[in-house]
C-alpha positions as CSV (number, residue, x, y, z in Angstrom):
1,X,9.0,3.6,-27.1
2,X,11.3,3.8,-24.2
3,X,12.2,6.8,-21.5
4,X,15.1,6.8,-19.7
5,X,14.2,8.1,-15.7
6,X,17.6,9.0,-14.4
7,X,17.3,7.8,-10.5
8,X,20.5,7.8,-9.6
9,X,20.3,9.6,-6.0
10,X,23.3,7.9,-4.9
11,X,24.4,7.8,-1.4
12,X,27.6,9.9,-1.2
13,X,30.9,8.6,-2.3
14,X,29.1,5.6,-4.3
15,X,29.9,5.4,-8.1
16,X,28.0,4.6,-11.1
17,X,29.2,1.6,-11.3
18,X,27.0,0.8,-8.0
19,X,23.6,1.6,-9.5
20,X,21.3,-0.9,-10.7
21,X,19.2,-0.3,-13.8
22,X,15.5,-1.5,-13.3
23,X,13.8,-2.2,-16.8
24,X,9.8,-1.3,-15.9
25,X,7.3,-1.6,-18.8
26,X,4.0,-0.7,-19.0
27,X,1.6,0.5,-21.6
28,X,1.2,4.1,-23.4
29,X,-2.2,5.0,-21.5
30,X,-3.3,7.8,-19.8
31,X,-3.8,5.4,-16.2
32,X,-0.3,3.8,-16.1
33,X,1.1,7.0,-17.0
34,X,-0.5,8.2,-14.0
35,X,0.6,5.6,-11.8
36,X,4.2,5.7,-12.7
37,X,4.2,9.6,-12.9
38,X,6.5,10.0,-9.9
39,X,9.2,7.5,-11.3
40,X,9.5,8.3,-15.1
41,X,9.7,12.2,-14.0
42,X,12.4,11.8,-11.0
43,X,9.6,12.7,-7.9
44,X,9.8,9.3,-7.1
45,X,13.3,8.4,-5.9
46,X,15.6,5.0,-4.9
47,X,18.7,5.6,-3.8
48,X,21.3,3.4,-6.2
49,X,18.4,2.4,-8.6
50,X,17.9,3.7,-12.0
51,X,14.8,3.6,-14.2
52,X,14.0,2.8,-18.1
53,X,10.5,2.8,-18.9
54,X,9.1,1.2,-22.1
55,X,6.0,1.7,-22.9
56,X,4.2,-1.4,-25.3
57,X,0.2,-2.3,-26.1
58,X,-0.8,-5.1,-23.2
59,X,-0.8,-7.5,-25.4
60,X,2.5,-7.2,-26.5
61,X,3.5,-6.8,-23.0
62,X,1.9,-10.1,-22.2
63,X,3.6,-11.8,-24.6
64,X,7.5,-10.3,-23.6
65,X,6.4,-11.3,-19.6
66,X,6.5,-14.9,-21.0
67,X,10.1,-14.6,-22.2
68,X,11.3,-12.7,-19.3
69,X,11.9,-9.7,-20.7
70,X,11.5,-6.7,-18.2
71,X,12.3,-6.6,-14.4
72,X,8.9,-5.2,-14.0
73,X,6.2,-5.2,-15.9
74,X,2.5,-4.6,-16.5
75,X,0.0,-7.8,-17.1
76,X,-3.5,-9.2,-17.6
77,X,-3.9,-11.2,-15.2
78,X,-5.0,-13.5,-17.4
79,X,-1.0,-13.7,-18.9
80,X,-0.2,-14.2,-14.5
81,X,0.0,-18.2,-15.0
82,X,2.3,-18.9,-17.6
83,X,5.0,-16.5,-15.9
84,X,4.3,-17.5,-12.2
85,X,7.4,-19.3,-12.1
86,X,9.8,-16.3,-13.5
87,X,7.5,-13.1,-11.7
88,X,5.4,-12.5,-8.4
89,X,2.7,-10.0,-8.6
90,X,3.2,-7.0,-6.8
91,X,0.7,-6.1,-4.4
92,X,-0.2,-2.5,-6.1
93,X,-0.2,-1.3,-9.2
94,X,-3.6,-2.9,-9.9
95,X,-6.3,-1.7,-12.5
96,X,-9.7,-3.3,-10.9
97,X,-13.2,-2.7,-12.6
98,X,-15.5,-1.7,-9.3
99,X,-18.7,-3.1,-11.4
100,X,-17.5,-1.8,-14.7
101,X,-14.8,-3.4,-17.3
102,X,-14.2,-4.3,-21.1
103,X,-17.5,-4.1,-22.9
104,X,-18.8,-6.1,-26.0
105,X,-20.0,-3.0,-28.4
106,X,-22.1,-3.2,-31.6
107,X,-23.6,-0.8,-34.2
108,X,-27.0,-2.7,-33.5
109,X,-28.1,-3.6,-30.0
110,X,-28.4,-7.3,-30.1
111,X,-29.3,-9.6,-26.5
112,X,-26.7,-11.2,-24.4
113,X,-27.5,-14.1,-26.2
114,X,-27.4,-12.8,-29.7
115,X,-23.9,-11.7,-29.1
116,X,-22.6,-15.2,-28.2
117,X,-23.3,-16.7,-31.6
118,X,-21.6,-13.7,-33.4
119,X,-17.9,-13.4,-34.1
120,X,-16.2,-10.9,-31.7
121,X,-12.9,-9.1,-32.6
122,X,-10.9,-9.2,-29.2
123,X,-7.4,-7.3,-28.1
124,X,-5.7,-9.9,-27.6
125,X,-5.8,-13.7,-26.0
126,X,-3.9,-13.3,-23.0
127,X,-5.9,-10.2,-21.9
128,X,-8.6,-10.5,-18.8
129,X,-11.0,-9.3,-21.2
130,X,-10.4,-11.9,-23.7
131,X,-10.7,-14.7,-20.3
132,X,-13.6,-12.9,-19.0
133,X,-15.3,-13.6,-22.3
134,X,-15.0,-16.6,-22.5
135,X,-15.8,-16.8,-19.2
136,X,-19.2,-15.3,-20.1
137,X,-19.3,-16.6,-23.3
138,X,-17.6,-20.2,-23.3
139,X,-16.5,-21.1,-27.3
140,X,-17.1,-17.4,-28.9
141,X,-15.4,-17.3,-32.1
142,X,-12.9,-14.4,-31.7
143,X,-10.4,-12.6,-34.0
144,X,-7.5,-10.7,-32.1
145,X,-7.3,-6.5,-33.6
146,X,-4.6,-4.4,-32.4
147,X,-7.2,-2.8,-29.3
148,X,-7.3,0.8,-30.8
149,X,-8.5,-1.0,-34.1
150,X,-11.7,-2.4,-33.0
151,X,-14.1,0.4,-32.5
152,X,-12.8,1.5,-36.0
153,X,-13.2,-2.0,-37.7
154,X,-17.0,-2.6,-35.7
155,X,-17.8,0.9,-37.7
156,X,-16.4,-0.4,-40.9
157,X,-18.6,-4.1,-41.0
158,X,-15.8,-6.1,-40.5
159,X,-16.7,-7.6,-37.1
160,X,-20.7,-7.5,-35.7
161,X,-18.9,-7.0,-32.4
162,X,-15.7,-6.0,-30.6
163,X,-14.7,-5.8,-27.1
164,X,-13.4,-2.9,-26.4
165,X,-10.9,-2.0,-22.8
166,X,-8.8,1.1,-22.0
167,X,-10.6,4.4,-22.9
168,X,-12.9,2.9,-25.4
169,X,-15.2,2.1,-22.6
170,X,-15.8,5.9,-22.1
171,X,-16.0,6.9,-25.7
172,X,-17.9,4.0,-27.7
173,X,-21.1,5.5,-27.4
174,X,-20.0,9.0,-29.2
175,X,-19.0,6.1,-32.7
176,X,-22.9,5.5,-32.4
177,X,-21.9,1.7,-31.0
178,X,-23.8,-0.1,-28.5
179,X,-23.2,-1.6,-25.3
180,X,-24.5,-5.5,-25.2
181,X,-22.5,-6.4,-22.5
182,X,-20.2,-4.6,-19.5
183,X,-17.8,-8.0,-18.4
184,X,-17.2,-6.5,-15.1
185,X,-20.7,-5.8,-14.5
186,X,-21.5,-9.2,-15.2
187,X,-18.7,-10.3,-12.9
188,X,-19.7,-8.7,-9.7
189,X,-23.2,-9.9,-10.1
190,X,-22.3,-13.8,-10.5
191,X,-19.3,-13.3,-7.8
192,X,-19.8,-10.3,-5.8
193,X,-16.5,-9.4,-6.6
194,X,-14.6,-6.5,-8.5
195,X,-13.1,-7.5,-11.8
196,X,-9.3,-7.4,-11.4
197,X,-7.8,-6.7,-14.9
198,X,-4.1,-5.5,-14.9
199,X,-1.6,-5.4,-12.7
200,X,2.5,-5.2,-12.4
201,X,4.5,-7.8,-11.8
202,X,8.4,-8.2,-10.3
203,X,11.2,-10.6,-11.6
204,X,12.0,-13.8,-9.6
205,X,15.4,-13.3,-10.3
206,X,15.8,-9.9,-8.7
207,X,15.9,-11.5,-5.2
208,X,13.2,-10.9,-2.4
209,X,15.0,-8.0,-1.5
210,X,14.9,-5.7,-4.8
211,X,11.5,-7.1,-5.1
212,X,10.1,-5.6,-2.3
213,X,12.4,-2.1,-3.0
214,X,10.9,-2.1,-6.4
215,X,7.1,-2.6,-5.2
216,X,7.5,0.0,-2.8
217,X,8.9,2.4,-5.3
218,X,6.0,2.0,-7.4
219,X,3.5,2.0,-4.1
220,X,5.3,5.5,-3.9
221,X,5.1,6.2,-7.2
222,X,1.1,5.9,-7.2
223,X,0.7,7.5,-3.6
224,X,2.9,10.7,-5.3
225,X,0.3,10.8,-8.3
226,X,-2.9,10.5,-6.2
227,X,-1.2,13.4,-3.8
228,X,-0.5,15.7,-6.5
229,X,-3.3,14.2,-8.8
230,X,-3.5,17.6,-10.9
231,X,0.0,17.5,-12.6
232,X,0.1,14.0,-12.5
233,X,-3.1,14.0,-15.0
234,X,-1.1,16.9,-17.0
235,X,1.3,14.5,-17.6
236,X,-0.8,11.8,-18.4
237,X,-3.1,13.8,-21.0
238,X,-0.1,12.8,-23.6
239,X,-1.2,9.3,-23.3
240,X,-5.0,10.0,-23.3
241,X,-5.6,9.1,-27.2
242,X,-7.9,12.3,-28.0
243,X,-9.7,12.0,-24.9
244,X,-10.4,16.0,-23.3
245,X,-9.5,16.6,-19.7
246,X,-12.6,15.5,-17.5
247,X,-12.6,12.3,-19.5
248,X,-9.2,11.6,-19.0
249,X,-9.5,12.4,-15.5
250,X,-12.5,9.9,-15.0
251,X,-10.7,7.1,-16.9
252,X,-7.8,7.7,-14.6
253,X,-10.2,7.6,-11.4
254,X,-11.3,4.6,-12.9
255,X,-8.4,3.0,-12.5
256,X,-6.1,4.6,-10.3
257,X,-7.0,4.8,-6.7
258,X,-6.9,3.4,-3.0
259,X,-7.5,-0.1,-4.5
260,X,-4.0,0.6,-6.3
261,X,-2.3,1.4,-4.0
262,X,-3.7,-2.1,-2.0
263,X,-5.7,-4.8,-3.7
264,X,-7.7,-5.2,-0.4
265,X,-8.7,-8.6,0.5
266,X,-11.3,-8.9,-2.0
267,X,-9.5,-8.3,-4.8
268,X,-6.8,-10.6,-3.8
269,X,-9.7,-13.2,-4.0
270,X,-11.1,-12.0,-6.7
271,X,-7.9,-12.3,-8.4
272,X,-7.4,-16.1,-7.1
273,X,-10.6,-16.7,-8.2
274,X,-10.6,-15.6,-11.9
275,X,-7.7,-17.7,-12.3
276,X,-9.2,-20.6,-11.0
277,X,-12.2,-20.3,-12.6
278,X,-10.1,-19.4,-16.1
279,X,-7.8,-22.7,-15.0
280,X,-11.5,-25.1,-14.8
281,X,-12.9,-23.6,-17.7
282,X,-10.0,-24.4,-20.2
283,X,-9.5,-20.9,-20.7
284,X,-5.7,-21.2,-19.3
285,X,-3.7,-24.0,-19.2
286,X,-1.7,-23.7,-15.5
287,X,-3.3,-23.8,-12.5
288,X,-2.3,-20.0,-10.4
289,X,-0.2,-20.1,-7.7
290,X,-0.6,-16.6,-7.0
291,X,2.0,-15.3,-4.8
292,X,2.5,-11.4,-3.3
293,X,5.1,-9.3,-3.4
């Protein structure tokens, strides 16, 4: 799926020929449609610069970040190591779990222990859930479903377990599953730490200048959503798979707010040190060199 945002509030006397197309994608939910509200619907404007939004699952997305695909795009930060050398990470645009993340579900409520002998379906192997899982549970046996698949095939038998992101995490409870495990729970208490998941990264290739244009577009972007939060969330309820209004509106506080807009110094650690931790653990392969834009 792909929108076209046409940004082209040229300076006067400049042609078309003089704007520069910016390919952004992110992924059809009700918080990154949020964020990028004032871009994709013109409030958000760069003079010379001109939009196109796709919208892709995360996974997907993770897996076009590795062949360079977009000028900016959404990430786990899991996916942040094997692209460091082509993208920098923006310094907003983050989704961070404050104590709260992906959650390992079940129709029967089994230990923390129980769970790690069980086969889990997972979203995806380059998503920070899939990392933090492994993190908490080194060796799990995992299959990867398509993330709005899970809680359906957990109902069905297929899998004793599934861990579930995005709204799931507000809605598993209404299937009749239960929670074993919240991952970003369990983070904060062994680091102290929020759990970053997602955020948006920049192409290399753009040049520090464009980089830092871009980032501050979407900084604007996010600052024009939380400003005018009511029709931003209008907007966004097209992405909010089924959820009603004040659940859509809490999944959105969830993950769109002042840490968004600024990672704060702890979540730039606490992004450093998933990635370390991942890199020791055998989880990823490259050590992070995590760099800001």
């Amino acid at each position: 799926m792909t929108v076209v945002s046409e940004q082209e509030a040229k300076p006067s006397g400049s042609s078309s020929s003089q704007t520069r197309e910016i390919t952004i994608a992110h992924s059809p939910d009700s918080d990154d449609a949020f964020m990028f509200y004032g871009l994709a619907t013109n409030k958000v404007r760069v003079p010379g610069l001109r939009f196109t939004h796709t919208l892709c699952d995360i996974e997907t997305l993770n897996q076009k970040a590795r062949e360079g695909v977009y000028d900016v795009t959404a990430i786990s930060f899991h996916a942040y190591p094997y692209i460091q050398q082509s993208y920098a990470l923006m310094s907003c645009g983050g989704s961070v779990g404050e104590g709260y993340g992906p959650m390992v579900v079940s129709p029967r409520p089994f230990t923390q222990n129980e769970i790690k002998e069980k086969r889990i379906a997972v979203p995806g192997t380059l998503t920070t859930a899939y990392l933090a899982l492994q993190l908490f549970a080194p060796g799990v046996q995992t299959d990867v479903v398509p993330f709005d698949q899970i809680i359906p095939q957990v109902l069905e038998g297929k899998y004793e377990a599934g861990l579930i992101i995005h709204e799931g995490q507000l809605t598993y409870d209404k299937a009749g599953l239960h929670r074993v495990v919240d991952l970003g729970r369990w983070w904060q208490k062994m680091t102290g730490l929020p759990l970053p998941l997602g955020g948006n990264a920049v192409r290399r290739a753009l040049g520090p200048q464009l980089m830092s244009a871009v980032t501050q577009a979407l900084r604007d972007s996010i600052q024009y959503a939380l400003d005018h939060r009511e029709e931003a969330l209008s907007y966004a309820m097209q992405f909010a798979r089924d959820l009603d209004s004040s659940t859509a509106d809490r999944f959105v506080g969830m993950y769109v707010n002042e840490r968004t807009l600024d990672y704060g110094p702890d979540g730039r650690e606490a992004v450093s040190r998933l990635l370390d931790m991942g890199h020791k653990a055998g989880v990823i392969l490259p050590e992070a060199k995590v760099e800001w834009v």
